[in-house]
C-alpha positions in Angstrom: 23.2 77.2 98.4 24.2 73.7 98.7 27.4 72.3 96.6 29.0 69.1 96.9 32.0 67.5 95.0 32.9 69.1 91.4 31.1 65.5 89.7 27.4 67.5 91.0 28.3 70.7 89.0 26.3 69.9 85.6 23.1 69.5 87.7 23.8 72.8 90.0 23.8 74.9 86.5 19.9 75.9 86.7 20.0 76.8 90.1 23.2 79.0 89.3 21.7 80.1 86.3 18.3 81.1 88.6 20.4 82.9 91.4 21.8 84.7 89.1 18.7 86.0 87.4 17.0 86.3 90.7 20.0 88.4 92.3 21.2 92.1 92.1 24.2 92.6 90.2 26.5 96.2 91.1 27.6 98.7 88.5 30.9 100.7 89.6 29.0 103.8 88.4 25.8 102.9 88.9 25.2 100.9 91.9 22.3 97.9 92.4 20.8 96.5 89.1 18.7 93.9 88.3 20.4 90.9 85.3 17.6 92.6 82.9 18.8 96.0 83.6 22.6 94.6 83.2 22.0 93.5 79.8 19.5 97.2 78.4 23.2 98.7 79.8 25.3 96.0 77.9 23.4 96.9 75.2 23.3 100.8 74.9 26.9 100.7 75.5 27.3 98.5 72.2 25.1 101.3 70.9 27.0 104.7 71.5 29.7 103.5 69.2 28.7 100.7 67.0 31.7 101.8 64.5 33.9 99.9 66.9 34.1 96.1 67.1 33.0 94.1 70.8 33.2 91.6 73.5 31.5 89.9 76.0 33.7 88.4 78.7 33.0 86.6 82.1 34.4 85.6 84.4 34.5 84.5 88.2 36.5 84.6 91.1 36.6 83.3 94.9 37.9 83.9 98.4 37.7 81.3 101.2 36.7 82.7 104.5 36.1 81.5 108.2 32.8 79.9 107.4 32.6 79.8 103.7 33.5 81.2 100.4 32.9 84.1 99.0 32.4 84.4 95.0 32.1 87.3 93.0 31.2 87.1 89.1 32.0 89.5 86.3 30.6 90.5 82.9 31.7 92.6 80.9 32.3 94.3 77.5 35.0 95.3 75.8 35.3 98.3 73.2 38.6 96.9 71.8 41.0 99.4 72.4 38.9 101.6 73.7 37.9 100.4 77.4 35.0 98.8 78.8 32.0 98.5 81.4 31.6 95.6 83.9 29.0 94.7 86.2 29.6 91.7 89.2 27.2 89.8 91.1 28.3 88.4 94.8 27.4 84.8 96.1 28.0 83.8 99.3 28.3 80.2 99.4 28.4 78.7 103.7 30.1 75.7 102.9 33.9 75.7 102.9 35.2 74.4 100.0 38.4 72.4 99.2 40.7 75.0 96.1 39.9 72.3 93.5 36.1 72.2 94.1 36.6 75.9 94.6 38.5 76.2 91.0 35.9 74.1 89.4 32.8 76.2 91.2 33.9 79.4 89.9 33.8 77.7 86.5 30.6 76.5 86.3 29.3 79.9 87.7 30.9 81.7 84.8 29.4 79.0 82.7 26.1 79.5 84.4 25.8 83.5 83.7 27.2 82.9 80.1 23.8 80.5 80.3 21.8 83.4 81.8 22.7 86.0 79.5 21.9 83.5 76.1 18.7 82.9 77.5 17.7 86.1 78.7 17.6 87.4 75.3 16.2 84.6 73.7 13.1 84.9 76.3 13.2 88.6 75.5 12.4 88.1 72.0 10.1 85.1 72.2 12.8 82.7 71.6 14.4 79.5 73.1 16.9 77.0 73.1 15.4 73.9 71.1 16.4 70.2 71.4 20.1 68.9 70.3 20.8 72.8 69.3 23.8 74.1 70.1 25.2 77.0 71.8 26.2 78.8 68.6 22.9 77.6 67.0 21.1 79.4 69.6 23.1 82.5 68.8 23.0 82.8 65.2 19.4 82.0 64.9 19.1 84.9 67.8 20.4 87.2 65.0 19.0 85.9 62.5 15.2 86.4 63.8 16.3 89.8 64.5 17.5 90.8 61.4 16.1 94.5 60.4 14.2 94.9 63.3 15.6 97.8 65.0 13.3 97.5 68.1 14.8 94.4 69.5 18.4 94.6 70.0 20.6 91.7 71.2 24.6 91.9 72.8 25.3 88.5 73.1 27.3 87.1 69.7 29.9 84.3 69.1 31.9 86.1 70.1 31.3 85.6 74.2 34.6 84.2 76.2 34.8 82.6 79.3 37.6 83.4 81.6 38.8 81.3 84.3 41.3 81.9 86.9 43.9 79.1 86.1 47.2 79.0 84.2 50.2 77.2 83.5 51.8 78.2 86.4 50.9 77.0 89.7 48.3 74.9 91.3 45.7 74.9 88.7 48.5 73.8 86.3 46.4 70.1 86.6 42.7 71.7 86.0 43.5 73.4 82.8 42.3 70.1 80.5 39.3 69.1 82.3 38.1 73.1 82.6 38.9 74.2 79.5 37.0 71.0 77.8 34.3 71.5 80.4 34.0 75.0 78.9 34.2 74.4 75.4 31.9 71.5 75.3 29.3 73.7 76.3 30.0 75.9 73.3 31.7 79.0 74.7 35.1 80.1 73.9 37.4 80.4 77.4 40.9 82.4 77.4 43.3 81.3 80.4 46.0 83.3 82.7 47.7 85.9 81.5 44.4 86.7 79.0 41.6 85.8 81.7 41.3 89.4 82.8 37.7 89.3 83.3 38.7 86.7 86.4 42.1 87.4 87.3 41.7 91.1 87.7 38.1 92.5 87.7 36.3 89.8 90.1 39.3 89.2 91.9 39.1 93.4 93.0 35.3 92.3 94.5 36.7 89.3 96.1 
């Protein structure tokens, strides 16, 4: 996997958004699954308990090594207040990477599974993302096609969030502009250290 400078990260998107649907992703409980698999247990999670409300985080994280970097992302969901389930995916990318490029890679990967999962369901129910439509668009005519049919079931809502390992303290102090407009502009929500736990704390044990 080829990466250059942070400007080539809109055109790497598809082929993050294929690794990541070609790639197994690891349960903690459950061990290699494939990004169809990942979303039937997103899914039936939701189900068990559908009294309580939901989210979807991702998030990404990264270790340089000797001869590389090593990234690991996260999604996960949320029974507010009442735990969660996660699943990660590793990448190995061979070319050592500078921590801004780094910073802004682990981004776009995030942005590319967030990407993934959208799509996934949409081609799962015959669906797709149509010209000049929007993230939430996408979303809410997702649930809208699927209203009352019980057969098809979907996980992915508005309510999706993007977390990204940078904060107000530190190095990344400088990225948090361009990221978090880099994120939003595409139409997801994104949350920031201390709230980034999907990042900060479940990829980052992986890493």
């Amino acid at each position: 996997m080829k990466s250059g400078g942070h400007e080539r990260y809109n055109m790497d998107i598809n082929e993050f958004k294929n690794l990541i649907k070609e790639n197994q992703f690891r349960s903690p409980s459950k061990g290699l699954m494939s990004f169809k698999e990942v979303i039937g247990e997103l899914i039936e999670y939701r189900d068990e308990k559908p009294e309580f409300e939901y989210r979807i985080v991702i998030g990404t994280d990264s270790e340089a090594r000797e001869s590389g970097v090593d990234f690991v992302s996260v999604v996960a969901i949320h029974r507010i207040g009442k735990g969660g389930r996660y699943f990660w995916l590793r990448i190995y990318d061979k070319e050592s990477l500078e921590f801004r490029n780094r910073i802004y890679k682990e981004a776009v990967l995030s942005l590319a599974l967030a990407y993934a999962l959208l799509e996934q369901q949409l081609e799962n129910n015959h669906m797709s993302i149509t010209a000049g439509q929007s993230i939430k668009e996408a979303i809410e005519n997702l649930g809208k096609n699927l209203a009352g049919k019980s057969a098809k079931k979907i996980v992915l809502t508005d309510e999706l969030e993007i977390h990204v390992d940078i904060g107000t303290k530190g190095p990344t102090k400088a990225m948090i502009k361009e990221i978090v407009g880099m994120i939003r502009g595409s139409g997801f929500d994104v949350k920031i250290k201390p709230e980034a736990f999907a990042a900060a704390n479940v990829a980052d044990r992986h890493v």
